[in-house]
Every structure is written in C-alpha cells, then in structure tokens.
C-alpha positions in Angstrom: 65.5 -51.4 -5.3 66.4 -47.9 -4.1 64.9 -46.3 -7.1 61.4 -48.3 -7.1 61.2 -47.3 -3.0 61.9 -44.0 -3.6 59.3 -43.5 -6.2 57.0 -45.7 -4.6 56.9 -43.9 -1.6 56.7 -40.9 -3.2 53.2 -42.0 -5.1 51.9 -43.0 -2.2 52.1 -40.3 -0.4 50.8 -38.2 -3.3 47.9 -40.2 -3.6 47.0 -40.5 -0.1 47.5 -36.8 0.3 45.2 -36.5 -3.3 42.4 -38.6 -1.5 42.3 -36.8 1.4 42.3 -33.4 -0.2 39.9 -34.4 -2.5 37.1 -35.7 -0.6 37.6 -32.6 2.1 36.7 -30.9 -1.3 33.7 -33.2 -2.6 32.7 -33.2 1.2 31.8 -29.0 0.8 30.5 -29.2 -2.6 28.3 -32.2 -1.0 27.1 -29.6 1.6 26.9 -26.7 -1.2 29.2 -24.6 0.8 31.1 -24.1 -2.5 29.7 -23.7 -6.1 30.2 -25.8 -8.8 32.8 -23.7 -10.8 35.3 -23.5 -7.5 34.8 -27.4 -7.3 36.4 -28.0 -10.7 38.9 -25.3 -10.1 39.9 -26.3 -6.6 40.1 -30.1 -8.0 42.4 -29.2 -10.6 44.8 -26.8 -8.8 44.9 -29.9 -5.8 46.0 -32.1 -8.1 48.6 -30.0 -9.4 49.8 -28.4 -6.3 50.4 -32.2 -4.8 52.4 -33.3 -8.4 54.4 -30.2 -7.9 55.1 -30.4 -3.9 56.3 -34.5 -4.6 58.4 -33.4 -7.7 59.4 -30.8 -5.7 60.6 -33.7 -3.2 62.0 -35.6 -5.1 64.1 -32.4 -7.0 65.1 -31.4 -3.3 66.8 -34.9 -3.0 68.3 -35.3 -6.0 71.9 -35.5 -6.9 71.7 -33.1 -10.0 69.1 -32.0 -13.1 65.9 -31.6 -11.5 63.6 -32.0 -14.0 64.6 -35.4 -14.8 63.2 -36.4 -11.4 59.5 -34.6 -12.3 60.0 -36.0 -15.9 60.2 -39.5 -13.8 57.9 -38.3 -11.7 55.2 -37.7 -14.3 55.8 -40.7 -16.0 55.1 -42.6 -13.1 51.3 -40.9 -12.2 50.3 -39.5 -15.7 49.9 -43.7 -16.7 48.1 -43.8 -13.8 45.6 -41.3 -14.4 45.2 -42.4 -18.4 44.3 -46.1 -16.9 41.8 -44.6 -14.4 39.9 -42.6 -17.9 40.2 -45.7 -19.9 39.0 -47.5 -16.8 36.1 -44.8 -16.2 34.7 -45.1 -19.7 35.7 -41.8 -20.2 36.4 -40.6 -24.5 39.7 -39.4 -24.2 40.2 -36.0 -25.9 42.2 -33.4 -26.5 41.4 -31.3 -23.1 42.4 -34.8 -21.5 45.7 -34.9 -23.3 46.6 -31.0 -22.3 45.4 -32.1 -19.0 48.1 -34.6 -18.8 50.6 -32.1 -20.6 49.7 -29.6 -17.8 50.5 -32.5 -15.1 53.7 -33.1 -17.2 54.7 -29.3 -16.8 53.7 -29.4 -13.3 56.2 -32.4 -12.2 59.2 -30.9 -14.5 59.1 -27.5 -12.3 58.1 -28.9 -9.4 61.7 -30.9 -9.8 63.4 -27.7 -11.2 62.4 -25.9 -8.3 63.2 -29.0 -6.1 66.7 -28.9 -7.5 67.6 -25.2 -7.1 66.1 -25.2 -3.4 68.6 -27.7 -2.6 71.9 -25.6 -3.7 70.6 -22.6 -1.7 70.7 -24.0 1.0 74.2 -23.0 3.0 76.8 -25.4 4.2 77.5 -26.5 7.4 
C-alpha cells in the first residue's frame, strides 16, 4: 500500500505541476508573446524537467540504486502518455518512441541524481 501511495502521489504531483506549467506556456503562445519554435521547445524541456525533479524525489528517498526508482518512475507515466497518443488519434512513430526513450533517460538520472544527493548529505 506504501508503494502504490508513494508513486501515486508522486504522479500526481507531476501532473498537476505539468498542467499548470503547461497552460502558463499555451497561455503566452495564445497571446503570441513567444514564437512557435520556443513553444515546442519550452513544452518538451517542461515535461522533462518535471519527470526528472519527481525521479529526482523519489531517488532522494530511496533506500539504495537510484535508477531503479526513475526506471519505476518512467514505467508508471511513459503508459500514460502512449494511452493519451493512442487516445489522441495520433500515428505513433518513431520520433514518438525516442520521445518516450528520452522520457525514460530523463526518470533514470533524475533517480541517479536523486540517489547520490541523498549520501551527500552529512550526518547528524
């Protein structure tokens, strides 16, 4: 039950903090105070930054090996996302699939980093 709260909070959070990030962007391109080409940058490094701050999380929290919590991590969300395109009517292709593998590399360091954060810190 631990493990499901855990993670569950943890989506949540990332998706609430997604949705909010996201339409602050689609709210400026709306009002064409930024171009198109920063739109689909901005929306892809959002994405990634919030995966990679909740990996990171979840890393700091962990007992041991980091990465195995963004592996987790990403196997949670990237699911998500695939139903949402399948959902969306959109053709799956390969820039879709290296968009999930990106996501995928985002959660594992996210965790890594996560991880090694947490032994730095000193003892009390």
């Amino acid at each position: 039950m631990a493990y499901i709260k855990k993670y569950g909070l943890r989506l949540l959070y990332t998706l609430i903090a997604l949705l909010i990030s996201l339409l602050l962007l689609t709210t400026l391109y709306y009002f064409n105070i930024i171009s198109t080409n920063t739109y689909k940058i901005f929306k892809v490094v959002i994405l990634l930054l919030n995966i990679f701050f909740s990996s990171f999380i979840l890393g700091k929290n962990a007992q041991n090996k980091g990465f195995l919590e963004g592996i987790k991590f990403a196997t949670i969300i990237i699911p998500i996302f695939f139903i949402l395109t399948i959902l969306t009517d959109q053709v799956l292709e390969l820039r879709m699939l290296l968009y999930y593998l990106i996501i995928l590399f985002s959660s594992i360091l996210g965790g890594m980093v996560g991880i090694s954060r947490k032994k730095e810190l000193p003892s009390e």
